[in-house]
Every structure is written in structure tokens, then in C-alpha cells.
C-alpha positions in Angstrom: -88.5 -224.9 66.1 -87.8 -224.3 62.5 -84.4 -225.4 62.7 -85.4 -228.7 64.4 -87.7 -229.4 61.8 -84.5 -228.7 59.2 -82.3 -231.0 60.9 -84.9 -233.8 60.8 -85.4 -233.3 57.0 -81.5 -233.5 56.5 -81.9 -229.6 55.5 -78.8 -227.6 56.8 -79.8 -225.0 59.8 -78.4 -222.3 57.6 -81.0 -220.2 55.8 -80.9 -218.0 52.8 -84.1 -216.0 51.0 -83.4 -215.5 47.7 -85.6 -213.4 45.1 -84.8 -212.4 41.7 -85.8 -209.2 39.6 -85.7 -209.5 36.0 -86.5 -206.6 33.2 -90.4 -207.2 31.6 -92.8 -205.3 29.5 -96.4 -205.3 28.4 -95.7 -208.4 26.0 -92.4 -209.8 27.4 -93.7 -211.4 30.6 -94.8 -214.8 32.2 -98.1 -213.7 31.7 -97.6 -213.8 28.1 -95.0 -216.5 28.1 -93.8 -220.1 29.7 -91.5 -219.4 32.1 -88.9 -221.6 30.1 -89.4 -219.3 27.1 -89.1 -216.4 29.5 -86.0 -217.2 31.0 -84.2 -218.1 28.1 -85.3 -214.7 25.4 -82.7 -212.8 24.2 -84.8 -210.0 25.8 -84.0 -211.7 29.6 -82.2 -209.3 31.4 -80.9 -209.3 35.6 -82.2 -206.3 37.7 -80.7 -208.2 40.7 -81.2 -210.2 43.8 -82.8 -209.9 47.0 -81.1 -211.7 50.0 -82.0 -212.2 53.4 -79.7 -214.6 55.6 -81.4 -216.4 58.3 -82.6 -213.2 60.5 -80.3 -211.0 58.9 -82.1 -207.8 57.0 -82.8 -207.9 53.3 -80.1 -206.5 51.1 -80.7 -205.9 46.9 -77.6 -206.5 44.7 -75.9 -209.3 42.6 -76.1 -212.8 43.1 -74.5 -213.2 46.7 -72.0 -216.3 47.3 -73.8 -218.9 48.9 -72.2 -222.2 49.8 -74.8 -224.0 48.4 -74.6 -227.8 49.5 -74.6 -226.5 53.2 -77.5 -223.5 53.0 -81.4 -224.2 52.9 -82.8 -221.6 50.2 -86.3 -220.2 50.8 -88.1 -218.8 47.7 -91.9 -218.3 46.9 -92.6 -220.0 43.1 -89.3 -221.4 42.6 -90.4 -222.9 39.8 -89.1 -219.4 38.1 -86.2 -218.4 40.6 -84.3 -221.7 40.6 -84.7 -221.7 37.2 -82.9 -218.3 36.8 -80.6 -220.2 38.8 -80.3 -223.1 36.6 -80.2 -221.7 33.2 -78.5 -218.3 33.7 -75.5 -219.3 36.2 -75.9 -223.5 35.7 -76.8 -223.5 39.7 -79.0 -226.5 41.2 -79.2 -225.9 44.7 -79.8 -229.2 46.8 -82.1 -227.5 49.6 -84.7 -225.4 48.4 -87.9 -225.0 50.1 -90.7 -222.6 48.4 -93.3 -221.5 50.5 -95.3 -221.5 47.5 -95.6 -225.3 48.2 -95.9 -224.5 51.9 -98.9 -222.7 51.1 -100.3 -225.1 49.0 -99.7 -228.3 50.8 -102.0 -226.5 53.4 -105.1 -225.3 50.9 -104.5 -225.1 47.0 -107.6 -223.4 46.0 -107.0 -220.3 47.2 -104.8 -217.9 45.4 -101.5 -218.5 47.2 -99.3 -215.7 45.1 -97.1 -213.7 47.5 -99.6 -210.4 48.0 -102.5 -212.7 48.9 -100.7 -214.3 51.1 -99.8 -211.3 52.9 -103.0 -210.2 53.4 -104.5 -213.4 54.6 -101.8 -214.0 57.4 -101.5 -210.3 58.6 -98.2 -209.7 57.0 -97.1 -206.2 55.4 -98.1 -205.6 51.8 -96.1 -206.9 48.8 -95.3 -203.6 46.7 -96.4 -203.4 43.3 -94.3 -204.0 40.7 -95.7 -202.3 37.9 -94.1 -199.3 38.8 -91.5 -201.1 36.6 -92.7 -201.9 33.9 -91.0 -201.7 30.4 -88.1 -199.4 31.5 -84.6 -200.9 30.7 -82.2 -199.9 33.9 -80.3 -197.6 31.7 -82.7 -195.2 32.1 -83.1 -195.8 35.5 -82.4 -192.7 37.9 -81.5 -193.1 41.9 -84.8 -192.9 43.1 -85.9 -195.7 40.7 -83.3 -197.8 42.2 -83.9 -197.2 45.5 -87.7 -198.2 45.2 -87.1 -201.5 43.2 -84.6 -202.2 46.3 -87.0 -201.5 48.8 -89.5 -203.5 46.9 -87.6 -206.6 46.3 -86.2 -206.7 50.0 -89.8 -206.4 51.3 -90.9 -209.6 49.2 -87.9 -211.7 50.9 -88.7 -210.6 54.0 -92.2 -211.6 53.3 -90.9 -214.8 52.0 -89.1 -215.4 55.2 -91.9 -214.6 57.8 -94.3 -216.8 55.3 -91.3 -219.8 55.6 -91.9 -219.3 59.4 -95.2 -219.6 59.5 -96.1 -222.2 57.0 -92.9 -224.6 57.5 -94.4 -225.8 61.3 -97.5 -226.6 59.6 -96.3 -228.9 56.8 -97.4 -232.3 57.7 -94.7 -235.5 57.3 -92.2 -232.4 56.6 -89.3 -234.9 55.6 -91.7 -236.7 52.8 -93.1 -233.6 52.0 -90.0 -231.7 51.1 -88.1 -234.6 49.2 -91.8 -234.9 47.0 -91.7 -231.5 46.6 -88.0 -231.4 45.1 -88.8 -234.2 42.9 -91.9 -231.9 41.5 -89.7 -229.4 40.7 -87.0 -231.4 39.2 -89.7 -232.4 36.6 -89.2 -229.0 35.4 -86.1 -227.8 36.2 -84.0 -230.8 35.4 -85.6 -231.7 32.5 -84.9 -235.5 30.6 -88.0 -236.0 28.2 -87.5 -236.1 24.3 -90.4 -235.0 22.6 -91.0 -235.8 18.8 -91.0 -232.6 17.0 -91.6 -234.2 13.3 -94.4 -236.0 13.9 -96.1 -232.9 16.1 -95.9 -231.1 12.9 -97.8 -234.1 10.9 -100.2 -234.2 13.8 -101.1 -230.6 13.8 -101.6 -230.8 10.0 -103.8 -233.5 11.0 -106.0 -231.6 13.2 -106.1 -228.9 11.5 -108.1 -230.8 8.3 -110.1 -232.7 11.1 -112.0 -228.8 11.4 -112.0 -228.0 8.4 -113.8 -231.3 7.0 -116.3 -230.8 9.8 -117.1 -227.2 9.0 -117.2 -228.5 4.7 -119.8 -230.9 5.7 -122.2 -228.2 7.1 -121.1 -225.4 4.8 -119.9 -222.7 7.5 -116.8 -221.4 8.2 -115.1 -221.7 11.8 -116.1 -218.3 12.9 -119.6 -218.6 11.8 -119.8 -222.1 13.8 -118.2 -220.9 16.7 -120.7 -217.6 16.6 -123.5 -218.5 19.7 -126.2 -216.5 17.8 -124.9 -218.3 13.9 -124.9 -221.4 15.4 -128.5 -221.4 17.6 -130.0 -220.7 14.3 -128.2 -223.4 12.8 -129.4 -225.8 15.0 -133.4 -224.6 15.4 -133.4 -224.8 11.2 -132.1 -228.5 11.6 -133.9 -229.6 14.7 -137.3 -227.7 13.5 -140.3 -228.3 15.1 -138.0 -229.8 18.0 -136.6 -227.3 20.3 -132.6 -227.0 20.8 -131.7 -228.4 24.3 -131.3 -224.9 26.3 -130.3 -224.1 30.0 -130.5 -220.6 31.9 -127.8 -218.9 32.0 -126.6 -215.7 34.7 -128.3 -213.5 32.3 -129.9 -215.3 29.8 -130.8 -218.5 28.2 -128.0 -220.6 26.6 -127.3 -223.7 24.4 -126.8 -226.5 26.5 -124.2 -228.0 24.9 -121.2 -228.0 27.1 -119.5 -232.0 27.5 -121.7 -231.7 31.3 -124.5 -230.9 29.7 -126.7 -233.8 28.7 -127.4 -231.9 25.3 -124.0 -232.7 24.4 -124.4 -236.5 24.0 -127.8 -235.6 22.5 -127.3 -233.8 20.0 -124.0 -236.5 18.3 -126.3 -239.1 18.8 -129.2 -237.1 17.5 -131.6 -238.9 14.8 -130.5 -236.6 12.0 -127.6 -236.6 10.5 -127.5 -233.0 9.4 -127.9 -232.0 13.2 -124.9 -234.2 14.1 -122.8 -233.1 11.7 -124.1 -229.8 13.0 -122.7 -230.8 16.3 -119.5 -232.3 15.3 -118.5 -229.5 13.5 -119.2 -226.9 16.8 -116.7 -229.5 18.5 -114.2 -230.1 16.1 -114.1 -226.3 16.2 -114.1 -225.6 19.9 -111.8 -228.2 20.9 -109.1 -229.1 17.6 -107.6 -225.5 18.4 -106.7 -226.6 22.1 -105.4 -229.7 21.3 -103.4 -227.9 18.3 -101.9 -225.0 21.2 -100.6 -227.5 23.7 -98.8 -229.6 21.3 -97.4 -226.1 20.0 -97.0 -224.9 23.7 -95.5 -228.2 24.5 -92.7 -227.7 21.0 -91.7 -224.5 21.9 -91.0 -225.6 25.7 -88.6 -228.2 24.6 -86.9 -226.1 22.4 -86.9 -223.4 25.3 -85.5 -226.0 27.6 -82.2 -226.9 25.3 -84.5 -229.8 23.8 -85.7 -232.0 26.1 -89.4 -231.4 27.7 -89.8 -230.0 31.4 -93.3 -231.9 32.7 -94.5 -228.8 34.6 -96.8 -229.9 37.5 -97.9 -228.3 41.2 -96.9 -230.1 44.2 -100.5 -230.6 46.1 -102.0 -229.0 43.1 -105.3 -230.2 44.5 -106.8 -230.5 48.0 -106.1 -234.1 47.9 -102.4 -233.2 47.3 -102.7 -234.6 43.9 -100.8 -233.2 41.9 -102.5 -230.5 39.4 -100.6 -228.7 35.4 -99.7 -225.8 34.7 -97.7 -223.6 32.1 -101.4 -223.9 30.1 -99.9 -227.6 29.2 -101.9 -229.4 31.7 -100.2 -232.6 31.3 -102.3 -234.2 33.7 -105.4 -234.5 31.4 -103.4 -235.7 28.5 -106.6 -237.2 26.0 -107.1 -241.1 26.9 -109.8 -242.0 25.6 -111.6 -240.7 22.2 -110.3 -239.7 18.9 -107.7 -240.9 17.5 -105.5 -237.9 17.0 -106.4 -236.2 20.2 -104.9 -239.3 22.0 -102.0 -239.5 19.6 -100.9 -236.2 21.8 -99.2 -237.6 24.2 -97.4 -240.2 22.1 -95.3 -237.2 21.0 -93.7 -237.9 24.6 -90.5 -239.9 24.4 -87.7 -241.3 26.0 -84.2 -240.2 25.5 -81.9 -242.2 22.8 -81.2 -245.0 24.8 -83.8 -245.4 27.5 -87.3 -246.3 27.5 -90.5 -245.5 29.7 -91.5 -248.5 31.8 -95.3 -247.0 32.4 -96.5 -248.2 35.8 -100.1 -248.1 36.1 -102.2 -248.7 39.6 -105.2 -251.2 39.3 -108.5 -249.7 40.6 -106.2 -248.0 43.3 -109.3 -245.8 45.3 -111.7 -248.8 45.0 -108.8 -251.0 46.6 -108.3 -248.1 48.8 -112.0 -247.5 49.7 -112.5 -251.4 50.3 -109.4 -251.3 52.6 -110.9 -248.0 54.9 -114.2 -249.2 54.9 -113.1 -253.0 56.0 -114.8 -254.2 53.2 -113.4 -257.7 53.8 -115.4 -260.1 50.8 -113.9 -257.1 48.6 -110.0 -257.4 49.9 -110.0 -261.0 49.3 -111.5 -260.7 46.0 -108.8 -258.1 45.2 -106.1 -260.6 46.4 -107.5 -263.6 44.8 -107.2 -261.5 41.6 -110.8 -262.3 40.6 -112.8 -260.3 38.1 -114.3 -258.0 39.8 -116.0 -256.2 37.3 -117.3 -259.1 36.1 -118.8 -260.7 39.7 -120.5 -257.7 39.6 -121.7 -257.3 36.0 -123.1 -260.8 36.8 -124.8 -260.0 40.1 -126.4 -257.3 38.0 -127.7 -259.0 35.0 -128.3 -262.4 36.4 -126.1 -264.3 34.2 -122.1 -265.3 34.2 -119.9 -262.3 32.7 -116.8 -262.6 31.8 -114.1 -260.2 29.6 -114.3 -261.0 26.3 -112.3 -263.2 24.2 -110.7 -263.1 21.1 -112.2 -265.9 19.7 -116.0 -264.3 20.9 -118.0 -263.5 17.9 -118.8 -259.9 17.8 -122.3 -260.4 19.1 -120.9 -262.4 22.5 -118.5 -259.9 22.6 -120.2 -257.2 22.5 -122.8 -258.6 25.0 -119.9 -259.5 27.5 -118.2 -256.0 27.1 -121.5 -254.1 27.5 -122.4 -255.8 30.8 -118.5 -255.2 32.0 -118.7 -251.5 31.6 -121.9 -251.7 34.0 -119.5 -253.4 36.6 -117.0 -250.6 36.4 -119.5 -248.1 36.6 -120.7 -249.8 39.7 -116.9 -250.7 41.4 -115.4 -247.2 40.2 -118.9 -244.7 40.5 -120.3 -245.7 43.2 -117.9 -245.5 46.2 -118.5 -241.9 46.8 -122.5 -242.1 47.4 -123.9 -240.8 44.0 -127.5 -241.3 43.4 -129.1 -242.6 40.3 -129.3 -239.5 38.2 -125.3 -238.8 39.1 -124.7 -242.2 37.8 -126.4 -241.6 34.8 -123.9 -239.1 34.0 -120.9 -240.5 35.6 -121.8 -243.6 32.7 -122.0 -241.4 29.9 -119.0 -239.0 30.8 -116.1 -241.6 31.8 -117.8 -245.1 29.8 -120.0 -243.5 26.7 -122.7 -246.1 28.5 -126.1 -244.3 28.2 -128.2 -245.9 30.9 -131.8 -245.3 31.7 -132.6 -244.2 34.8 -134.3 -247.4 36.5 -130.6 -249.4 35.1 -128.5 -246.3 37.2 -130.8 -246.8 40.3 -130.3 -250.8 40.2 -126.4 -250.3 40.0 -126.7 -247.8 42.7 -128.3 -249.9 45.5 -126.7 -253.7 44.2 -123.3 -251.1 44.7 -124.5 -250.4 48.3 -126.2 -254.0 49.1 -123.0 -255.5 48.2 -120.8 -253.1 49.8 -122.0 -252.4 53.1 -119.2 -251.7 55.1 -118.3 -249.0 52.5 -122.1 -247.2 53.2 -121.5 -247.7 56.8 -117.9 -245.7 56.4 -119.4 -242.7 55.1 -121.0 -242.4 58.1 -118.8 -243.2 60.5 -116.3 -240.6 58.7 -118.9 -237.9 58.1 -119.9 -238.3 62.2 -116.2 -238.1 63.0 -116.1 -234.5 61.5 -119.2 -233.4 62.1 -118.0 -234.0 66.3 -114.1 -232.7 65.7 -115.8 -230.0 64.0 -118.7 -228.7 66.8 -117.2 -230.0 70.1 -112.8 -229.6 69.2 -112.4 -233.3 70.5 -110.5 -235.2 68.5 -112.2 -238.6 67.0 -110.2 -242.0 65.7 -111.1 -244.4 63.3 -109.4 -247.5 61.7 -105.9 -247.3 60.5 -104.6 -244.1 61.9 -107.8 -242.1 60.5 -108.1 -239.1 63.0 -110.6 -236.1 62.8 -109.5 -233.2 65.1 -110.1 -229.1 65.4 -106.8 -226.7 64.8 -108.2 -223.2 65.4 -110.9 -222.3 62.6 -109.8 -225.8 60.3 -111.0 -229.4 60.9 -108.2 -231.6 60.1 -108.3 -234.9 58.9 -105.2 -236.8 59.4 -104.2 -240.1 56.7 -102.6 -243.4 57.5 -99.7 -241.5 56.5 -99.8 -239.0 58.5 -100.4 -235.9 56.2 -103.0 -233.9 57.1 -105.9 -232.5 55.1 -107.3 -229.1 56.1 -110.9 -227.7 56.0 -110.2 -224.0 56.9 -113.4 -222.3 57.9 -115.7 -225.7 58.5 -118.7 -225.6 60.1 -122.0 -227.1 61.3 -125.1 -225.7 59.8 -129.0 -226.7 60.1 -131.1 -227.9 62.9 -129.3 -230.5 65.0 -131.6 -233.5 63.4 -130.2 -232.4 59.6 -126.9 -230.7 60.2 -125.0 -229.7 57.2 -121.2 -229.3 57.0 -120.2 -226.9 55.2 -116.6 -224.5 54.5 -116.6 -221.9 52.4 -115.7 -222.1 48.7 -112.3 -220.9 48.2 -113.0 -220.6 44.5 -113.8 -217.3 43.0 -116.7 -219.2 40.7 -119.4 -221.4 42.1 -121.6 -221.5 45.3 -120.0 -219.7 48.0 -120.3 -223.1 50.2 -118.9 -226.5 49.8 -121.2 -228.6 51.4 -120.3 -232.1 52.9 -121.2 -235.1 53.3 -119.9 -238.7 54.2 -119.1 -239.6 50.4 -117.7 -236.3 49.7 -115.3 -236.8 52.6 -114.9 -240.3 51.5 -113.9 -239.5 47.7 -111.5 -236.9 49.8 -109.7 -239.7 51.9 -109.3 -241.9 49.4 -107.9 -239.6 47.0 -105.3 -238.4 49.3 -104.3 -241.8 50.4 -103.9 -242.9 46.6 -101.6 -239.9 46.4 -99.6 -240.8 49.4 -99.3 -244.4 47.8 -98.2 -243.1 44.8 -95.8 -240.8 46.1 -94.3 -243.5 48.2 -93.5 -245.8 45.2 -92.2 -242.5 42.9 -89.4 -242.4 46.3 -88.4 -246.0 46.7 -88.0 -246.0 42.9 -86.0 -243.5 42.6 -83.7 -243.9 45.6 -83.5 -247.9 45.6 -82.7 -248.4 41.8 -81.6 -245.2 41.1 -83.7 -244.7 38.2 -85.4 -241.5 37.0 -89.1 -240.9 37.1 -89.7 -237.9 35.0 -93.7 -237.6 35.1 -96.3 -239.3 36.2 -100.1 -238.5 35.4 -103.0 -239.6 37.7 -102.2 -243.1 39.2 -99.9 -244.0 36.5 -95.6 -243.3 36.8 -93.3 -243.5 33.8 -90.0 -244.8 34.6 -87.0 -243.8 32.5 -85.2 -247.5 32.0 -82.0 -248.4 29.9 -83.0 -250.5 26.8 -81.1 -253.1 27.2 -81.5 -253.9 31.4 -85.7 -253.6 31.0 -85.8 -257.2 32.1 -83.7 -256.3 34.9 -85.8 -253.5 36.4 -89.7 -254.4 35.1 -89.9 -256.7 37.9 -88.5 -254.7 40.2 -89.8 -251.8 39.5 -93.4 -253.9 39.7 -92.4 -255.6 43.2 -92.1 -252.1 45.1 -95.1 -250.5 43.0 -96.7 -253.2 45.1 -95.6 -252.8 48.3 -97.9 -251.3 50.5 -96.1 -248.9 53.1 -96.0 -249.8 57.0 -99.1 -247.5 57.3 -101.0 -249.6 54.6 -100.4 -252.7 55.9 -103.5 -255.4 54.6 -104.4 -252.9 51.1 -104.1 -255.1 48.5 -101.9 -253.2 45.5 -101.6 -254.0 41.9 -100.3 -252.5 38.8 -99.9 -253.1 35.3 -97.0 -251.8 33.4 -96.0 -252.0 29.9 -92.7 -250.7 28.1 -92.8 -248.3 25.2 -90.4 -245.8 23.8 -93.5 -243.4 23.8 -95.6 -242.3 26.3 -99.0 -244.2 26.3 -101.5 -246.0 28.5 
């Protein structure tokens, strides 16, 4: 079986686990470091490899000679042992498969390291590999030897018996794996410049945002940062008004995190001293994060032989979207807000002689959504090209909206704009059920719109008036589990949607094929109510996820986006042969010679737009733009 599932990939039959074992100590290690700076310290040093060919047992030694173009290699996180292999002997194997992304593809938010692993599939225990810690092998006798041998042959034989488990249950295996390799690539094959002269002006920059902030109110960053210093603060400059407060495991806190509604209150607040209060806590809190990845982000590229690896997780999240890492986070670059923060990822360039052609998806999940649900008036509005913000903005308020103009006075301007923002709130919020007071803070978070809560619950049910084939989907979808789920039959909807039982997981199958998994779902309640409900893999939070027909919904859609995108990143790269070396949320940058732009824009616009087989009828757009930087 797994060898008919390499031949259909284009992966050779021949299999090789490979697992490296490299020197570490209490502060050189990847827990302290990025991998890249890891790897390449003068401090790096070879213990050896592990090698297990096809069902062959595990050996421990050098680095055996492997035909590479004509062996599959198995690793778990080969995101660090291909990169050994890249950087110490200049080796770029063209089949790897890492069970790490196995594991992941299946359910990312559980731990998926090698030892839990183990233990949650029945398998021998990984060893420990503290035991050596901090000794150089100099000192090493026989016996230490033998149990770093016996340790590192037990992970590749883990790592095999993992690759036979997990490989049959990767859905569209062929897709999957080629994705997969071009996630890694990001990172080990590394094309990015990144501007290391003007990250030094913008970290000056920062760095006197804080500390003008912390002047205005007199304190210094450790006294604003101080819970107890700054909850005085506050009650002597709100006094007789109570700081905003919520409880707390053991106590009562400030509520002032950005979900917490005292957030927006108190930078809006009357006073100015209380906002300047406020600005300061923030400017403290978040200027020092924003001043580490750019610093995280400069030592990488110089790590990496100066050029910047874009380190993301293949089906980072449940979707399969994909998810940063390498505390860079590259994914939640700032977009919106101040000015410096969003100057970060400007510092992103092309290499001398290229350009980024940034590729952006229009209102992909509400196109998406539209297209599931049949929402037919919608898919011909999308089509038309119509304004769609707008139709609704005007359905809302009663009167014609249109986007502004540049020859609108600021008032009519202004007046248009505002009513717009309702009609994203209502296209892009709504879609996944969300009541009034959900909207109320979906407005404020994502549009800085503060609406009262009569204006959220008129949004809310013109969203569902006007879109009831999108209300009825939710229930047809939340049904379909609900039935796969208590009776093991499986249940099909439009387009290829299918909702079936394997063992303890109720699956949900896309379009595309992939397939979603909800390990450990069940029915709850009494049979008028039921609840759905899996357990929370997360270590944090309610031990249940309960479900619902928008939560599924906002699940589907997701996934499909991702399947979408994934598609064009392929074509791209395989039909014009051009590189794509990151891509964050529905947007793809596209590495283009300067002087053949006007060659591939349109082309790289034409298949952006092309729906796959499996979409046929979704109505795609995307805007792209050409920059030398990175920037929406």
C-alpha cells in the first residue's frame, strides 16, 4: 500500500529514515535559538546519523551514501534535518516526506513532536535526550555511545512506523506532498533580500515611539508595564470612575487586553491624561515585539548566507492554512495601524533584479461561501463586478453608497466611507452566524467601526434576509455532521461536500478532496437540542469545542480558500516557472524579472483566476500590484 501511494506521487519505492544528532547545551539549542542560527554556530557539531532503509533495522553512524534523486527520505521536523543537509554537506534531496507534516495535515493542534506521537498511536517511547546534554563526544566513554545509538535508532524506527501509519491517511497525497515541499523550500531554499539598513532606522524608530509615550505620563517602562504601578495609575486618572476590570483564574484583572472592550475604551477615553495613560501601556507592551521580530528576522538572514528563509507550517491550522513559526510569525505581519509597525514588512525585498508581483484574492471566503451555499443573486453580483459592499451599505442605510472619490469633499467622503465599512462588516462578518454583540466586536477589532448595538443587530438580520441560502447552508452542513456523526452513514451535499464517520473522527471531505478531521466528535444534549462537540486539543481553554452550523461553515470555507490558494501557488510555479517565496493569508508574492513584469502580470492574474475542475461556477478575483518591497 505505501509504495502504491509513492508511485502515484512520482516518489521512488525506495525508502530511507534519516535522523541527525547534533552536540547542544543548556544555552546552545533550538530552544534558545532559530534553527538557522543553530545550524550554522561555530559551536555546531555532528554526533551522527540514524538510518533505517526501507524495513531494514536502524543503524547510528556517519552520513550513509544515498542515491538521492531515486530514494524517498522520511524524517520527522525536517525543517531542521534537511537543513543539516543543506547547509553542512550542500545536499537537497528531491523526495522528502516528514511525518511531522503527516501528523499535522491530519490535526495541527495537538502537540505532534515525536514522543507525543508515540504515545498517542501505541508506539514505543522516544528516549530522552537529556541524558546528553552539554557533554562534547571527547569525553564520551563506550557506554555513552552505545546509548545515544540506541536512542537515535529508536527515533527512526519511530519515524518509520509513524510514515506507515500516517502516509495512508494523507488525503490528495500527490497535492499534498508537492505543497508540502514547496513549504519547506520557503525555508530551506531561501531567495528573499531583506533590508538590513533601514531595520536599523526602524528599530531606532520604535524604540523613541516608547519612550515618548512613557515622557508624556512621567513613568518609566517598568513602572508602566508593572500590573499593580499601572492599576493605580489608572484609578488616580479615571477617579470617581472605576477602571474597566474582568475576573481573572484567581483574581480580578484590568481588562485591557486588544479583546477586551476596555481596550478601545480606554484610547478613546474622555481624558486625555487616561489615554495617554493607555498609550503608553501599549507602546510598551507591544513596540518590544515588533522591535524582536525585526531583530529575529536580521539575524535569520544573516544566518541563512543573507537572504531570508519565510518559515511557515504546512497545515499549520485545522483548516490547513498555513500557520509561523521560528517566533517570526510571518503570517500576522501588521496591516493595518501605525505607521512603523506596518513599515515591518516593507523591510522584505526582492532580490537585485527581480521584483514581487503581490497577488491578492478579492473577498475569497465570501465568494467561497456564496458559491457553497448557492447563493445565486450573490455569484452574479460577484461576476458582474458590482460593488458589493456598497449594494449593501445602501440596503442598510436607505440611500445610494458608493466608494468615495477623489474629488468628494471630506464630509461626502467621509459619509460614503463610513457606510462602506458597514457593508464589509456585513459581507465579511456575517457569513459564519455571529450574533449582534459578536458583531459589535468583529467591527471594532478588524474596521475600528464602533457600532451600537441596535446598528450590529440590523447588519446581522439584513446579512441573513439578504443571504438566505447562506442561513439555510449552515444547517444543512451542521445536520450532515450531526447524522455522519451519530448513525456512521455517510451524507452528500453540493459540489463534492461529503460528511462521513472513520473510527472515533467525523470527516468532512472538500471539493477538492482533502479531508478535514474531527477526532473524538460527538453528539451531546437531549435529542431536540443536540450539541456537537470534540474535545479541545489545546492545553488552554474549555475542554470542549462546541459546534455549530456557522462554525462548520467558517471551517469549510477556510479550507476551500486554502485549497484555492494552494492550487494557484502550483500552476504558477510549474507553468511559468517562476518562484513564489511566501505568501501570507490569501495574498502570494511572486518573484518576477524587472524587465518581463508586463509579460507575466497578466498571466500570473489569468491563472490566479482560474477556478480548478472542482470549483467550477466560483467566481475568483484578485488584485495584484508590483513593488520591489513587500506590501499590501
Amino acid at each position: 500500500m505505501i509504495q502504491d501511494i509513492l508511485k502515484a506521487c512520482g516518489f521512488p519505492i525506495e525508502m530511507v529514515v534519516l535522523d541527525v544528532e547534533t552536540y547542544f547545551d543548556r544555552e546552545y539549542s533550538l530552544k534558545k535559538m532559530s534553527t538557522y542560527d543553530y545550524v550554522t554556530d561555530d559551536r555546531f557539531e555532528l554526533l551522527g546519523w540514524a538510518e533505517k532503509e526501507n524495513d531494514e533495522p536502524a543503524t547510528f553512524g556517519t552520513l550513509p551514501d544515498v542515491a538521492w534523486k531515486h530514494v524517498t527520505v522520511i524524517m520527522h521536523n525536517a525543517k531542521f534535518d534537511a537543513l543539516v543537509l543543506a547547509k553542512r554537506y550542500g545536499i537537497y534531496p528531491p523526495f522528502i516526506i516528514d511525518t511531522l507534516d503527516l501528523a499535522r495535515h491530519i490535526e495541527p493542534r495537538w502537540s505532534n513532536s515525536l514522543a507525543d506521537l508515540c504515545k498517542r498511536h501505541g508506539l514505543p517511547d522516544k528516549g530522552d535526550t537529556k541524558q546528553f546534554a552539554g557533554v562534547y563526544p571527547d569525553a564520551w566513554g563506550t557506554e555513552v555511545w552505545n546509548r545515544l545509538r540506541e536512542y537515535a535508532t529508536n527515533d527512526a524506527e519511530r519515524t518509520h512506523d509513524l510514515f506507515q501509519l500516517l502516509l495512508p491517511k494523507l488525503s490528495n497525497p500527490a497535492f499534498e506532498l508537492e505543497l508540502a515541499a514547496w513549504t519547506r523550500n520557503l525555508f530551506i531554499k531561501p531567495v528573499l533580500s531583506f533590508s538590513v539598513d533601514r531595520a536599523r532606522v526602524l528599530k531606532g524608530q520604535m524604540q523613541d515611539e516608547v519612550q515618548k509615550a512613557l515622557d508624556r505620563v512621567d513613568r518609566t517602562e517598568k513602572q508602566i508595564r508593572s500590573e499593580a504601578q499601572f492599576t493605580e495609575d489608572l484609578r488616580l486618572a479615571m477617579d470617581p470612575e472605576e477602571p474597566p476590570f474582568k475576573q481573572g483564574k484567581l483574581k480580578q484583572l484590568l481588562a485591557i487586553a486588544k479583546t477586551d472592550s476596555g481596550y478601545s475604551y480606554l484610547l478613546n477615553h474622555p481624558r486625555e491624561n487616561v489615554r495617554h495613560l493607555m498609550e503608553a501601556r501599549v507602546g510598551a507592551k507591544s513596540w518590544p515585539i515588533h522591535i524582536k521580530r525585526i531583530e529575529r528576522l536580521r539575524q535569520m538572514h544573516r544566518a541563512a548566507g543573507d537572504r531570508l528563509p519565510i518559515p511557515l507550517k504546512y497545515h499549520g491550522a485545522h483548516t490547513g492554512r498555513w500557520a509561523g513559526e521560528e517566533k517570526v510569525n510571518t503570517q500576522n505581519l501588521t496591516a493595518r495601524g501605525h505607521e512603523l509597525a506596518v513599515q515591518t514588512r516593507t523591510l522584505i525585498e526582492a532580490p537585485e533584479g527581480y521584483v514581487l508581483c503581490i497577488t491578492d484574492q478579492s473577498q475569497i471566503e465570501a465568494r467561497v461561501l456564496d458559491w457553497l451555499a448557492e447563493q445565486n443573486d450573490m455569484l452574479r453580483a460577484f461576476a458582474e463586478g458590482r460593488q458589493i459592499y456598497c449594494d449593501f451599505a445602501s440596503k442598510f442605510c436607505g440611500h445610494r453608497i458608493r466608494k468615495p472619490k477623489k474629488t468628494d469633499n471630506e464630509v461626502v467622503a467621509e459619509w460614503h466611507g463610513n457606510y462602506r465599512q458597514m457593508g464589509k462588516i456585513g459581507i465579511l462578518g456575517c457569513g459564519y452566524g455571529m450574533g449582534p454583540p459578536r458583531c459589535q466586536k468583529y467591527a471594532q477589532d478588524n474596521y475600528n467601526v464602533c457600532l451600537s448595538i441596535g446598528e450590529a443587530d440590523a447588519i446581522v438580520k439584513l446579512y441573513r434576509r439578504t443571504h438566505s441560502m447562506v442561513v439555510l447552508f449552515w444547517k444543512k452542513i451542521e445536520r450532515a455532521f450531526r447524522m455522519a456523526t451519530q448513525t456512521g452513514q455517510a451524507y452528500e451535499l453540493e459540489y463534492g461536500l461529503r460528511f462521513f464517520r472513520d473510527g472515533n473522527a467525523t470527516m468532512i471531505q472538500l471539493p477538492s478532496g482533502r479531508r478535514l478531521h474531527y477526532i473524538g466528535a460527538k453528539v451531546e444534549g437531549a435529542t431536540r437540542h443536540p450539541q456537537l462537540v470534540m474535545p479541545n486539543p489545546r492545553a488552554y481553554g474549555e475542554k470542549k469545542i462546541r459546534m455549530w452550523g456557522g462554525y462548520l461553515a467558517e471551517n469549510i470555507v477556510q479550507a476551500v480558500s486554502r485549497d484555492l490558494l494552494a492550487v494557484s501557488i502550483l500552476r504558477i510555479e510549474n507553468e511559468l516557472g517562476l518562484r513564489i517565496p511566501m505568501t501570507v493569508h490569501d495574498d502570494i508574492s511572486i518573484m518576477v524579472p524587472e524587465d518581463e513584469v508586463g509579460v507575466y502580470q497578466p498571466q500570473i492574474e489569468e491563472i490566479a483566476c482560474d477556478p480548478p475542475a472542482w470549483a467550477e461556477g466560483l467566481p475568483i478575483a484578485v488584485e495584484s500590484k508590483v513593488s520591489k518591497r513587500y506590501a499590501k
